[in-house]
N, C-alpha and C positions, 0 to 999 in steps of 0.2 A: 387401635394402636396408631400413634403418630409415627411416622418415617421421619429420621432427619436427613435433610439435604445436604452433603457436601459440598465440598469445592467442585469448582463445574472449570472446562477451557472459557477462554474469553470471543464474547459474543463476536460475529463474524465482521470485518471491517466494514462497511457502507457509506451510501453520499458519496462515493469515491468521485472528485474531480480536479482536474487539469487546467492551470491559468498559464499562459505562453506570457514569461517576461521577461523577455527578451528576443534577439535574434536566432539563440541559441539555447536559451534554457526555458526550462516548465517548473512551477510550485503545483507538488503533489498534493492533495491533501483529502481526510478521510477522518469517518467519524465511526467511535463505538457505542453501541447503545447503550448495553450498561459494565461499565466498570466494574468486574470483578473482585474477589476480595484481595487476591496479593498483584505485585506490582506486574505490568505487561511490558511487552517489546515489540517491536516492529520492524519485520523485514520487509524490504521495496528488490521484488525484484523486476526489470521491464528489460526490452528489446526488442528490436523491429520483425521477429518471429516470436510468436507467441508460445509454441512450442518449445522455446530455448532461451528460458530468460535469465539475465545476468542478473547476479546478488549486486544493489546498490551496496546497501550496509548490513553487518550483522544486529547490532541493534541502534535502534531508533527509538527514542521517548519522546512523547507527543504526537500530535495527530498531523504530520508532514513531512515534506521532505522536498529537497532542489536536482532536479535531473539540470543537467549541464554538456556541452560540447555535443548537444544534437545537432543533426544533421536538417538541413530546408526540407520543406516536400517529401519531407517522412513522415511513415503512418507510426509511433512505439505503440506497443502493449505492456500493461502493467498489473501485480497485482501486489496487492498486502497482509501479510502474516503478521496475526498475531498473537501473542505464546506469552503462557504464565505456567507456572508450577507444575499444571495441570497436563496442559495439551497446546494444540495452536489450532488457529483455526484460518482458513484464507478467503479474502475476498475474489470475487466473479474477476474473469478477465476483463478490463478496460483498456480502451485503445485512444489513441489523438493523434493529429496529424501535425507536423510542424508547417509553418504559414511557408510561402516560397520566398524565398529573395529577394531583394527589390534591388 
């Protein structure tokens, strides 16, 4: 007897990384492996504790996002939720440091 497979949450965010551009801001960005069958969203949340991160946006389509008015010589952590019909699913804590000052 066959099983049929339902709808399933969206595969867990990965590749997660971090481009500094500028003096103050970072390009987030992240990939899903596969694309589920209804449409997904993306929460970004990050902050310099990782235990207590702030919600960037409630959703986000596509695979990025622009952190802004960071601070020099800060470590942020970050991760990515992302959610269909189903469930969400989130990616691993990531972290990056802002460059210092010049």
């Amino acid at each position: 007897m066959f099983q049929s497979i339902g709808p399933s949450p969206p595969d867990y965010p990965n590749q997660l990384n971090s481009i500094v551009e500028g003096p103050d801001s970072v390009l987030l960005e992240w990939n899903i492996p596969v694309l589920t069958y209804d449409l997904e969203t993306y929460v970004v949340r990050y902050g310099t504790n990782k235990s207590n991160l702030n919600l960037l946006s409630n959703v986000l389509k596509g695979f990025h996002a622009k952190l802004t008015d960071l601070k020099k010589n800060t470590t942020y952590y970050y991760v990515v939720e992302a959610t269909n019909s189903v469930g969400t699913t989130t990616s691993n804590i990531i972290s990056f440091t802002m460059p210092p000052g010049t």
